[in-house]
N, C-alpha and C positions, 0 to 999 in steps of 0.2 A: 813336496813343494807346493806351497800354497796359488790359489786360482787368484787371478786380480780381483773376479768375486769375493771371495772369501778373505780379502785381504778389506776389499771396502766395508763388509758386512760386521766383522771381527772391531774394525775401526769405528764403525758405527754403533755398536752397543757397547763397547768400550766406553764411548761418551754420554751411552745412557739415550739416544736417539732413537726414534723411530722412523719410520720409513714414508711418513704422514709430515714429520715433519719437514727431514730434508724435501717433500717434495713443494713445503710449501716456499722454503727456502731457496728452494734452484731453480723453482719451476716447471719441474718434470714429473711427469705421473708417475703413482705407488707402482703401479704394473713393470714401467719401462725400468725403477731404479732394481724393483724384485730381479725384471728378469737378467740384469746388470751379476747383479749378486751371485744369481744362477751360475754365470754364464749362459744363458741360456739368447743366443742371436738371432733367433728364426724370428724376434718379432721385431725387427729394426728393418732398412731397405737396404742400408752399406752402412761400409765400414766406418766411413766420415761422420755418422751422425753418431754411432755409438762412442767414438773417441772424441767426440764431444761433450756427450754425456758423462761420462768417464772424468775429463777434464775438470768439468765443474763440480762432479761428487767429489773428487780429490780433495783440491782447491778450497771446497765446503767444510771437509773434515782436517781440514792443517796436513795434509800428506804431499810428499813431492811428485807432482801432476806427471812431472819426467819418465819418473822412474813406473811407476804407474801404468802411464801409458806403454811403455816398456815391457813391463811384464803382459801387459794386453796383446800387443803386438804378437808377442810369443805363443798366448795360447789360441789367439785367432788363425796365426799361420797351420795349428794344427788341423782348424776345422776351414781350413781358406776352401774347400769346396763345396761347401754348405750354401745351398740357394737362398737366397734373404726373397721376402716377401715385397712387391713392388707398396709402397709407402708414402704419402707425402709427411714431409717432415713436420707438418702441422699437427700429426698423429700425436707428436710427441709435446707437443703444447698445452696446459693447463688452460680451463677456463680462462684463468684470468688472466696468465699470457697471452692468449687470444685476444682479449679485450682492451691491452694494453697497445699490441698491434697493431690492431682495429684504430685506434684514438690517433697512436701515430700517424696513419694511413690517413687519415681525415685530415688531422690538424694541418699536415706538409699538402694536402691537395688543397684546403684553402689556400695555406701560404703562397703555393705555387701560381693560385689564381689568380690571387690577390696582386701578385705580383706584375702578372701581365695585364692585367685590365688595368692596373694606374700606369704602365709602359705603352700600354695602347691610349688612355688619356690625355697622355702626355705628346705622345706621336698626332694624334686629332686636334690638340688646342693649340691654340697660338700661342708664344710668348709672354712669359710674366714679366709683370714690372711693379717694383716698390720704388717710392721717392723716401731713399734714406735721409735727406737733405738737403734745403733747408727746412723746418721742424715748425715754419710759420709764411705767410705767403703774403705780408704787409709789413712793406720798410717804410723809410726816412730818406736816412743819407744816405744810402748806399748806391754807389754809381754800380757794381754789377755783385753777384751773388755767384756763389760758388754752388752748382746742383754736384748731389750727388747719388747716383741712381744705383737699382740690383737687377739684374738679369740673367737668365742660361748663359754658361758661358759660348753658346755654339752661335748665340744671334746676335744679328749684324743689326747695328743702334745706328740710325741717320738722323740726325739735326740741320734745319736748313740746307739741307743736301750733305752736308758734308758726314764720311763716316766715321764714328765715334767706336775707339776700343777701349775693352773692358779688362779688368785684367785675369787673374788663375781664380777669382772668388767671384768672378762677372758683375763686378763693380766699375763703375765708371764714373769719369769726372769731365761737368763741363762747366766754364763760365759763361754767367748769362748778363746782359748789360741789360740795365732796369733804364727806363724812359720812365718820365712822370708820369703819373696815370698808372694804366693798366699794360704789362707786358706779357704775352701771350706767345707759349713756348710751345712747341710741337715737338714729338717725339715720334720715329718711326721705329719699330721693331719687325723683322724677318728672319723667324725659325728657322734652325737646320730645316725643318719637316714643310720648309715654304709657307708657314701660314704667318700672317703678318695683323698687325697690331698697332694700331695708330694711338699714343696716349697724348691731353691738352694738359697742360699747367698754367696757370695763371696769377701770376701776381702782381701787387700793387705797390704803386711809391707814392707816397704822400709827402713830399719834404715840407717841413715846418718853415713857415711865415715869419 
């Protein structure tokens, strides 16, 4: 009865492979797939990382990983008291899986930063404010003007005292009555984070003669 060795080795040169290649393909050192083949376990730490290994040579060569693993099961139960060498699993890592790692490792430690320093940004500053609307700040005839402002939705918009809600996109609408001349709009903003924000608008009416 053939070894799960000799079953992936047999599979292996059947396709004409070397042991150079699938490691470049799996990512597993020449040594770990050799000693695979072997059956030889003394150079792994457990059982986990060899049926890992196992798994993906499979998987590599078109065979059913299942059954595979199945017959590994069988021939590991025979040497189940065999001492595995203490190992980290990084043993079994190629250069360049290491490197890929590594980038990983970086790339999500920036992202992770990144992500709290604009959370913390955001927690330190006050309240933003865009004036979606009106798109010009000199009328005519117009007795009052329709504003339309953008904000967090968590902060509290006071006009002339009174407080202005915004709705699920922290949009808000207010009417403003123009006086001839120049009208002079005040806006108050108070973040969740209590920092506050005073913005002026001003606009003019000119009505025609």
């Amino acid at each position: 009865m053939l070894t799960v060795g000799e079953i992936l080795k047999k599979t292996r040169e059947k396709n004409n492979l070397s042991l150079l290649e699938v490691e470049r393909n799996i990512k597993v050192r020449e040594k770990f797939l050799l000693a695979i083949e072997t059956n030889d376990w003394s150079l792994f730490s457990s059982k986990i990382y060899i049926s890992g290994i196992i798994k993906n040579y499979s998987r590599f060569l078109g065979l059913d990983e299942k059954k595979i693993l199945a017959f590994f099961r069988r021939d590991y139960e025979k040497k189940e008291e065999m001492k595995f060498k203490k190992r980290l699993s990084s043993h079994y890592l190629t250069p360049e899986s290491k490197k890929y790692l590594i980038m990983i490792f970086i790339i999500s430690f920036f992202l992770i930063f990144g992500y709290f320093t604009y959370q913390l940004k955001l927690f330190l500053s006050p309240p933003s404010f865009t004036l979606v609307s009106p798109n010009k700040v000199n009328f005519t005839v117009e007795k009052k003007i329709k504003l339309v402002g953008k904000t967090e939705k968590d902060t509290s918009i006071f006009i002339g005292g009174d407080k202005i809600y915004q709705n699920n996109e922290g949009l808000f609408k207010y009417e403003l009555p123009l006086q001839e001349g120049k009208t002079r709009l005040t806006i108050e903003l108070v973040g969740a984070n209590g920092k506050k924000r005073k913005v002026e608008e001003i606009f003019y009416k000119d009505s025609p003669k």
